[in-house]
Each structure stands twice: as structure tokens, then as C-alpha cells.
C-alpha positions as CSV (number, residue, x, y, z in Angstrom):
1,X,0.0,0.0,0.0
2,X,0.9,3.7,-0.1
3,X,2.6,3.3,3.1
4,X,5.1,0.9,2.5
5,X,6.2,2.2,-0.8
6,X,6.3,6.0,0.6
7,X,9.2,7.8,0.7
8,X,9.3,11.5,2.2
9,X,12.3,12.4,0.6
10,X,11.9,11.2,-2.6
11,X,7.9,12.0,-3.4
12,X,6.5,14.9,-0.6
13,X,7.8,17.8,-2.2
14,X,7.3,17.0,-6.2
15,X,3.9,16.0,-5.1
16,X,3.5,19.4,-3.0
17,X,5.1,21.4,-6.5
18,X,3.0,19.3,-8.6
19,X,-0.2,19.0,-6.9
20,X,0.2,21.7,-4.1
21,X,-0.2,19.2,-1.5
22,X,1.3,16.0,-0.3
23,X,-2.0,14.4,-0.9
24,X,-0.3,10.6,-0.7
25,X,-0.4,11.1,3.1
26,X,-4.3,13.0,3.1
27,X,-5.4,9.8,1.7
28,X,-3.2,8.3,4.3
29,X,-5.3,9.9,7.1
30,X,-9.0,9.4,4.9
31,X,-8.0,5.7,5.3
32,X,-7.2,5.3,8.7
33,X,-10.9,7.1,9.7
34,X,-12.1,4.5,6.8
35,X,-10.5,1.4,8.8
36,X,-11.9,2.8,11.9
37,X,-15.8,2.9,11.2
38,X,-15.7,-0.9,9.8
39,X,-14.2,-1.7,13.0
40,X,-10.6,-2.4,11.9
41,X,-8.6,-0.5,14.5
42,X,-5.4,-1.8,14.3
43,X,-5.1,-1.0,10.5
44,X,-6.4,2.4,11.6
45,X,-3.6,2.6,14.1
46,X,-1.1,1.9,12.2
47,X,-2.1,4.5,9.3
48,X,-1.9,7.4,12.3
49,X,1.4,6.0,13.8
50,X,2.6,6.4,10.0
51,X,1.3,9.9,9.1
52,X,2.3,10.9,12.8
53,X,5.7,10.1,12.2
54,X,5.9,11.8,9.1
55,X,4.5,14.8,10.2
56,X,8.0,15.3,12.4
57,X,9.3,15.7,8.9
58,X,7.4,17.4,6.7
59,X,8.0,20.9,5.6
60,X,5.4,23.1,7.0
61,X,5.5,25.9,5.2
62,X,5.8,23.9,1.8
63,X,2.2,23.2,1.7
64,X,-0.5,22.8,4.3
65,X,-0.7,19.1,4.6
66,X,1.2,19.1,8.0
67,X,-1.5,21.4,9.8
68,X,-4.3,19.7,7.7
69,X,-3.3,16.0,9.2
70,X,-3.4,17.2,12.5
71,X,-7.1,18.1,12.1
72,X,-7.4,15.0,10.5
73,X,-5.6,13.1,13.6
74,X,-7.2,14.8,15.9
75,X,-10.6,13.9,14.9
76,X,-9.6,10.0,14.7
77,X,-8.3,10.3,18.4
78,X,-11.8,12.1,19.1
79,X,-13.5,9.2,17.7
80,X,-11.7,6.8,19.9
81,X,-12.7,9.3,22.9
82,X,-8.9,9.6,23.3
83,X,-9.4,13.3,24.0
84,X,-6.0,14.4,25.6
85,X,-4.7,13.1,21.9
86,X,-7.1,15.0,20.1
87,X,-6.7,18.1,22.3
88,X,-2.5,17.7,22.0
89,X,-2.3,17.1,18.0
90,X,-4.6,19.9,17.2
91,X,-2.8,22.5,19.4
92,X,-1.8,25.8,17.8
93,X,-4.1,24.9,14.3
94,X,-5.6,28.7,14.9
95,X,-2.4,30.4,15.2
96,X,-1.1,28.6,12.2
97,X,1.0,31.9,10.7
98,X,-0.4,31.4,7.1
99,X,-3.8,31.0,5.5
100,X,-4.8,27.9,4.0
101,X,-7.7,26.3,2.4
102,X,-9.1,24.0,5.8
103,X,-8.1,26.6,8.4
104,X,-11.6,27.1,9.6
105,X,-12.3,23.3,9.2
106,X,-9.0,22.7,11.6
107,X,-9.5,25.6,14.0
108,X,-13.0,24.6,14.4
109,X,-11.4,20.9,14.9
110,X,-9.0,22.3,17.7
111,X,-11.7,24.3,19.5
112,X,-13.9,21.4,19.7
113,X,-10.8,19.0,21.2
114,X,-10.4,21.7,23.7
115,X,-13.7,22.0,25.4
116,X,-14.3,17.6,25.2
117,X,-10.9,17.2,26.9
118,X,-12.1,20.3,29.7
119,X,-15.9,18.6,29.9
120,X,-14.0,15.3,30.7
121,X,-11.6,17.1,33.3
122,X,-14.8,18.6,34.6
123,X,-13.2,21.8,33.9
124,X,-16.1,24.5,33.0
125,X,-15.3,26.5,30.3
126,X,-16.6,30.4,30.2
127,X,-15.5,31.5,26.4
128,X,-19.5,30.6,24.9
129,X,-18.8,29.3,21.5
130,X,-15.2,30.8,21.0
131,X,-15.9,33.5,19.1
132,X,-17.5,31.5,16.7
133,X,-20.8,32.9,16.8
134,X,-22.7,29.8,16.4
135,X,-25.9,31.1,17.7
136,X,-26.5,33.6,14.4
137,X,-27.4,30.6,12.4
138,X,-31.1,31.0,14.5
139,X,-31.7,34.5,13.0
140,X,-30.7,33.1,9.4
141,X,-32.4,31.7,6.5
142,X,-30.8,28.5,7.1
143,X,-33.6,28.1,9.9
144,X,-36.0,27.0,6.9
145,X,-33.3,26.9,4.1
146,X,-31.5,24.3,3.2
147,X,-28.3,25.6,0.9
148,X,-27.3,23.3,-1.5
149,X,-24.7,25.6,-3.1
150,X,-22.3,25.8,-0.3
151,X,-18.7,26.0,-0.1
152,X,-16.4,23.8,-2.0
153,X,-14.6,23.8,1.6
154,X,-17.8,22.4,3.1
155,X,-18.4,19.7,-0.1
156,X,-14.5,18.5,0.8
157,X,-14.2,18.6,4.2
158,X,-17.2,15.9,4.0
159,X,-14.8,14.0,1.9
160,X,-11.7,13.8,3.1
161,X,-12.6,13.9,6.7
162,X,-14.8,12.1,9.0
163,X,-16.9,14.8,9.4
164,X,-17.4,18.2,8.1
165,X,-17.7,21.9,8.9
166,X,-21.3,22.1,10.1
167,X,-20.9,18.7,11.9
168,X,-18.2,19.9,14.1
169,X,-20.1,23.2,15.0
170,X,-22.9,20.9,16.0
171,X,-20.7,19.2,18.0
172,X,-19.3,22.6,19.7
173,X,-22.8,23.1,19.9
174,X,-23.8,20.3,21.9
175,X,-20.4,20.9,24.3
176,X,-21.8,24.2,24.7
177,X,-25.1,22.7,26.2
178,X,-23.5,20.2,28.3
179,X,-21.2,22.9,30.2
180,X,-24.1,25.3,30.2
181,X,-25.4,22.3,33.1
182,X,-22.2,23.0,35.6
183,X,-23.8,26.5,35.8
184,X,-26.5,27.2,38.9
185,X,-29.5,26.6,36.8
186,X,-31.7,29.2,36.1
187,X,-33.9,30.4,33.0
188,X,-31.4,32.5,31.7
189,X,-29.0,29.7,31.4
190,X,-31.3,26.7,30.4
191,X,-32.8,29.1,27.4
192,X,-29.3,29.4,26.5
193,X,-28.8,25.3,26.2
194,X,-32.3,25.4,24.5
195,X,-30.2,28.0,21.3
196,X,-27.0,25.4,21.5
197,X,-29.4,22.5,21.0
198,X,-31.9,24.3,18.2
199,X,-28.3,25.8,16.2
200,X,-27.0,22.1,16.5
201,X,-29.6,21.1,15.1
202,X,-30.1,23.5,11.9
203,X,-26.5,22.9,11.5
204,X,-26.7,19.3,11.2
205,X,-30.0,19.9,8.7
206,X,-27.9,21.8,6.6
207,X,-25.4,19.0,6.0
208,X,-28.0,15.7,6.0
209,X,-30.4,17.2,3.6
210,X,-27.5,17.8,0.7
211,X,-28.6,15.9,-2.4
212,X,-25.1,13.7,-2.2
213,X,-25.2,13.9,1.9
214,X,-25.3,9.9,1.5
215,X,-23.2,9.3,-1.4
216,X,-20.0,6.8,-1.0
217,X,-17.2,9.7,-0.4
218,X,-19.8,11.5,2.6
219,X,-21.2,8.5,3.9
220,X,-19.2,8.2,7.4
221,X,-19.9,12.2,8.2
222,X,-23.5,11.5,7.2
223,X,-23.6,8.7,10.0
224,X,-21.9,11.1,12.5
225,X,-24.6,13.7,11.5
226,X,-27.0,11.2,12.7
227,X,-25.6,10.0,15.2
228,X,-25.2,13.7,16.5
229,X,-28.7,14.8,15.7
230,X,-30.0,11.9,18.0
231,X,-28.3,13.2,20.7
232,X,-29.2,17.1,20.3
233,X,-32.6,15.6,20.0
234,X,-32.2,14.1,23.2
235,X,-31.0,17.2,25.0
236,X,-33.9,19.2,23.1
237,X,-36.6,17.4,25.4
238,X,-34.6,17.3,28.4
239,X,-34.6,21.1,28.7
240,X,-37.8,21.8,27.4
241,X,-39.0,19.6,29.9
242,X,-36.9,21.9,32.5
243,X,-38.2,25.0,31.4
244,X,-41.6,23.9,31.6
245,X,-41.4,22.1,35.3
246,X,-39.2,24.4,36.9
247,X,-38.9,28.1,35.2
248,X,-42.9,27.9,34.4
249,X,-42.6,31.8,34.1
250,X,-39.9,31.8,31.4
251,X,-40.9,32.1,27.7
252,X,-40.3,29.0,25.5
253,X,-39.1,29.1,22.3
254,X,-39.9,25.6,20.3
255,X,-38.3,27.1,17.3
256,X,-37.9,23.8,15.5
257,X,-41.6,22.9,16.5
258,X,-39.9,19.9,17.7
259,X,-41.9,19.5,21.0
260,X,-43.4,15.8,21.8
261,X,-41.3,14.7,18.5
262,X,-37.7,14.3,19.7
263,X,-37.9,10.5,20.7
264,X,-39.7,9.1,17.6
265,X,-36.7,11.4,15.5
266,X,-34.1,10.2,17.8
267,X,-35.6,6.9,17.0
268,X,-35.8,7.1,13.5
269,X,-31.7,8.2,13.7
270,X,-30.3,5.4,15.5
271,X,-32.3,2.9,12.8
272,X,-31.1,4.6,9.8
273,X,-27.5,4.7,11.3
274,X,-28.1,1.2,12.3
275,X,-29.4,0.3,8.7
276,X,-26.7,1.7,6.9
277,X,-23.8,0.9,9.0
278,X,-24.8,-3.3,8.8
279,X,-25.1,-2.3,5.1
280,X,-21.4,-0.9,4.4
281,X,-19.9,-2.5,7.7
282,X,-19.6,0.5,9.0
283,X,-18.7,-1.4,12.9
284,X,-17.6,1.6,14.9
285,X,-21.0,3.2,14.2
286,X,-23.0,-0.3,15.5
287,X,-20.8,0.2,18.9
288,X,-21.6,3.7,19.2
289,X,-25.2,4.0,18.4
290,X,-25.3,0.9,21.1
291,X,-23.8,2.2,23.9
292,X,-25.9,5.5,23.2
293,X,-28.8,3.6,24.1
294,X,-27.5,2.6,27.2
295,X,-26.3,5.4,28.2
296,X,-29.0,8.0,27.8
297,X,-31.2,4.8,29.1
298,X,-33.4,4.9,25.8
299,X,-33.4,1.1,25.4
300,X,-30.8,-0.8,27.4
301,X,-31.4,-4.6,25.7
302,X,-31.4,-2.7,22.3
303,X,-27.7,-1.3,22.9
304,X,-26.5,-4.5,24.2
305,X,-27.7,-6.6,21.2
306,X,-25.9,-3.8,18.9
307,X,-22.9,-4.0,20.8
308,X,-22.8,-7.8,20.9
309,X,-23.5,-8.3,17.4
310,X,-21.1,-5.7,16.4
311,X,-18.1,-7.6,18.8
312,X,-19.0,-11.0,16.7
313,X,-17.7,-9.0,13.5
314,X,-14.6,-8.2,14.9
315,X,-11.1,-10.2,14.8
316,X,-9.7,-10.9,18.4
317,X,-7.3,-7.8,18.7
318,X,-9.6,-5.3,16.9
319,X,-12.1,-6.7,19.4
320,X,-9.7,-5.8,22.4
321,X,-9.5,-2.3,21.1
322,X,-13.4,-1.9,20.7
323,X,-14.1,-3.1,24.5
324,X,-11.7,-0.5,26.1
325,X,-13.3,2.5,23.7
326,X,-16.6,1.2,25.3
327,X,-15.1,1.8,28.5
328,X,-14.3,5.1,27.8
329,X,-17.4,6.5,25.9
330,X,-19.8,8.1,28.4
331,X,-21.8,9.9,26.0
């Protein structure tokens, strides 16, 4: 494979002159996120420990590859709730001295490894959404527009990565709303996790209703997007359920008109996810959707059959890997 026949020397700067990147080792790092959702984590492992090791050689400044595979790295070690990994590859992405095409995919990528490594350190974090200003999507047309003429930075980072621009500011989203509940609870504060939960939601829209959102090359950040939205969804009744029973006085806003709906949607999520990932062995996807329902105590039997049947598929050391990410996955 490309691996064993690479040579830094010999290929990563005609292939940066020729092509502008070094894009041997971005499809290095679009395999090893491949490897991981069927459930093959060694082979994953061994394509980071590779493109790792060559990032402590590549030119920086010759192209952007280097900062763009530590995005890339960061949101494999994200996936395997390694999060002090994710947080320490991604360091420094914002500050990165020049501009490059992915900067705001990566620098949303390093923000998000910073506040899941803090929420696991119980560490509270006071910055909102990082300057991102996530919450103007609610007074946008995007509300009730979907935009199918987006960015070609949006169309590739659904490509090349796991998951793409609008699925990682859901995801800040949704770190924003579980802070939000180390704060003394009041109205002010639990309105404010209701606009994290409704933005991560329109932002997830935006990206699952594209006309190619399930095609081959987007399939696994489709998936994610799914997987996401089932959560939100999840936190979406839990706080209007709050608001109502204990801030009866404070104005609700069911923006989404998504009250008394969220557990048949969340529903319908977890089987499409399940659906497609026994379709395109998409394993990873089986273990996480399974211990979602028994975490969130949806359907405890459910989750356990996933993750069982999911275990069967694996081989003996990929299987060792897959019960100590269960372990660790408390989401």
C-alpha cells in the first residue's frame, strides 16, 4: 500500500510542487478514519502512527498538509474518545501563521478538542462558542433553508474527513449545552442550552439534507450527523421539559416545533444509522449508536444486542480495542 512504498524524501515535495499538497499522506489519514468505522482498528492505528511520524518531517511551510493531518488526527483520536490526543495534535491549528484552504475546518477541529478534553476534566469553560458565533445561524435563512450551493470547503471537508464543517459546529454546539449544566440553573442559562441545541440542530439539517449527503465519499460524516442529531434531539426534550417544570414563568421558544417529537426522530436516527452501517460495515458506528442507548437509558437490551453483534464481526485484537473505547465513551 501507499505506506510501504512511501518515501518523504523522494515524493513529498514534487507532489506538494506538482499537486500543491502531499496528498499521498491526506489519503493516508482518509484511510485510517475509513479502517476505523468498519471496525478495523489496528489498521487504523497503524495509518496514524505512520502519518504521525511523518508529520516530524514534513515541511510546514511547503504546503499545508502538515496542519491539515493534525485536524485530520485529531478527529480520529476524538473518535476513539482519546481526547487528551485529540486536544494535544490539534494544538496551535488557529495560530497557524499562514492562511490555508481547511483553516476554519482545523480551528474549528482544535476548539472542539479543547472544550471535550475540559468537559471530561470537569473543567467548565466560560469562552461561549469561541468567538465562533454559532448562535447567528437561529436568525438566518438557514432556519428553513437548506443551501445546497455551499462551499467547496464544506463539499470536501465531507470527503476527506470524518466529518465536516457544520458537523463539528454541532458538535461545539452540543459541548456548549452540556457545560451550560455546571452553571446554577436558572432560565437565563437553560434558554441558553435550549439555542446550542436548536443551532446544532439547523447545522446538522444543513449538512444531512444535501442531495449527495449519503453518497460513498460522505457516507461516514452522514452517519456522524446522525448520530449527532439523535443526541441534540435528546437534550432538546430534556430542557424543554426543564423550562416547563421548573422556570414555568420563562418564555419558551420551540423554534424547530420539535416538542413531543424528539424521541420518535431520535428513533428514527439510530435505525437509519443502524441500517446503513450493517449495510457498508460501518462497525464503529454499530458500537456507538449501542452504547448511546445505554447510556441515555433509551433502550438498554437494544444497545446490548448492537454491541454484541457488532463484537462477533470483529477479529480478536480489533475486538480488544473496541471493549476499552466502550469503556471510555460516556456519552
Amino acid at each position: 500500500g501507499i505506506m510501504d512504498i512511501y518515501d518523504h524524501d523522494a515524493y513529498s515535495l514534487q507532489l506538494v510542487n506538482t499537486y500543491g499538497m502531499d496528498w499521498s499522506l491526506i489519503c493516508v489519514g482518509t484511510m485510517a478514519s475509513t479502517y476505523l468505522f468498519r471496525g478495523q482498528f489496528t489498521a487504523a492505528q497503524r495509518s496514524v502512527d505512520f502519518l504521525t511520524k511523518q508529520m516530524q518531517v514534513i515541511d510546514e511551510f511547503a504546503s499545508s498538509t502538515k496542519v491539515m493531518s493534525r485536524g485530520t488526527v485529531s478527529s480520529y483520536y476524538l473518535r476513539l474518545f482519546d481526547l487528551s490526543s485529540a486536544y494535544d495534535i490539534s494544538s496551535g491549528i488557529a495560530t497557524t501563521q499562514y492562511g490555508y484552504f481547511f483553516k476554519e475546518h482545523g480551528t474549528l477541529q482544535e476548539r472542539l478538542a479543547e472544550k471535550e478534553l475540559a468537559l471530561q476534566n470537569s473543567e467548565a469553560f466560560a469562552d461561549s462558542d469561541g468567538g465562533f458565533a454559532l448562535l447567528s445561524i437561529l436568525s438566518s435563512d438557514n432556519i428553513y433553508e437548506v443551501q445546497q450551493k455551499r462551499s467547496m470547503l464544506r463539499q470536501s471537508a465531507e470527503t476527506l474527513c470524518d466529518r465536516g464543517v457544520e458537523a463539528i459546529q454541532a458538535a461545539i454546539c452540543q459541548a456548549e449545552v452540556r457545560n451550560l449544566e455546571s452553571s446554577p440553573a436558572s432560565a437565563e442559562v437553560v434558554g441558553k442550552q435550549l439555542q446550542f441545541c436548536q443551532a446544532g440542530l439547523i447545522y446538522l439539517n444543513q449538512t444531512l439534507s444535501q442531495n449527495d449527503a449519503n453518497n460513498h465519499e460522505r457516507r461516514k460524516n452522514y452517519l456522524l450527523c446522525l448520530h449527532q442529531k439523535a443526541h441534540l434531539l435528546f437534550w432538546h426534550q430534556k430542557i424543554l421539559q426543564r423550562l416547563r417544570d421548573d422556570f414555568v414563568d420563562a418564555p419558551v421558544n420551540d423554534l424547530l416545533e420539535l416538542e413531543g417529537k424528539e424521541m420518535d426522530q431520535l428513533r428514527q436516527c439510530w435505525i437509519e444509522c443502524d441500517e446503513l452501517s450493517k449495510k457498508y460495515d460501518y462497525v464503529y458506528m454499530q458500537l456507538l449508536v449501542g452504547k448511546s442507548f445505554i447510556n441515555l437509558k433509551i433502550d438498554e437490551a437494544v444497545g446490548e444486542e448492537l454491541i454484541t453483534n457488532a463484537l462477533e464481526k470483529l477479529t480478536p485484537s480489533d475486538r480488544t480495542v473496541a471493549e476499552e473505547l466502550l469503556t471510555r465513551i460516556d456519552t
